[in-house]
N, C-alpha and C positions, 0 to 999 in steps of 0.2 A: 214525861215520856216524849221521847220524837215525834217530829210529824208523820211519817212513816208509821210508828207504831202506835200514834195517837188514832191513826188512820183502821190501822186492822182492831186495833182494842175495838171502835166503833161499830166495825162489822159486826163481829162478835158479839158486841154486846145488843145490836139487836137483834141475832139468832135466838140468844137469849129472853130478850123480852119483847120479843112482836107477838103481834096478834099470830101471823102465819111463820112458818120459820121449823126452827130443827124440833121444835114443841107441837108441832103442829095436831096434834090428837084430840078425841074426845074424853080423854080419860080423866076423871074428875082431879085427881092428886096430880095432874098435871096442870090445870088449871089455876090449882092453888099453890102450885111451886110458882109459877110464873106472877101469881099476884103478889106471892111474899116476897118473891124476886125486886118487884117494882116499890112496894112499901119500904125498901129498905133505905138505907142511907146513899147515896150519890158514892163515896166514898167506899162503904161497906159492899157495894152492889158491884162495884168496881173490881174489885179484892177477890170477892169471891168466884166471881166471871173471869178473870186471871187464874186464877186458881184451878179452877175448872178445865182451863181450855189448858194451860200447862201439866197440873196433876202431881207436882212435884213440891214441898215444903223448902227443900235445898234448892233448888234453881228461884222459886219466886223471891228465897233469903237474899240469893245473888245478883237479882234483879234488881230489887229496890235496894239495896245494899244493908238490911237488918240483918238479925238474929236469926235463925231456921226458929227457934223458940216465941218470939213476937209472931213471925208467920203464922206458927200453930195455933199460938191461943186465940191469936185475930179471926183466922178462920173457922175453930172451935165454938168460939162467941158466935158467930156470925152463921154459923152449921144450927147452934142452939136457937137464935133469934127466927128462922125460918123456920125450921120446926114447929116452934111458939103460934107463928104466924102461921101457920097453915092447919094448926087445929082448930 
């Protein structure tokens, strides 16, 4: 990524995993999305917080220059692994 977008990913990525932030609630299953958020892989946590904040399978293909189909299953996997982690 650019520095520019090295830059907002960071934002972003700690809306995602701070203590205070767009999570900010006491709701239990938000507690535990945000812990399985941080258990994940550097990488995987990345992907998915991209993901999130775009919403789209074709634009993040276009993005990193893959498959729409690698997108999926990456995120798929990565949908499944939080899941996992949160029960």
């Amino acid at each position: 990524m650019g520095g520019d977008r090295h830059i907002q990913f960071h934002l972003i990525e700690e809306e995602y995993t701070a203590d205070n932030g767009v999570f900010d609630e006491d709701d239990t299953r938000v507690c535990r999305c945000k812990v399985a958020l941080q258990r994940l892989s550097d990488a995987d946590r990345r992907l998915f917080i991209l993901y999130a904040d775009i919403g789209s399978v074709r634009k993040m293909s276009q993005i990193l220059g893959v498959s729409k189909s690698t997108v999926q299953n990456r995120v798929t996997e990565i949908r499944r692994k939080i899941i996992e982690l949160m029960s």
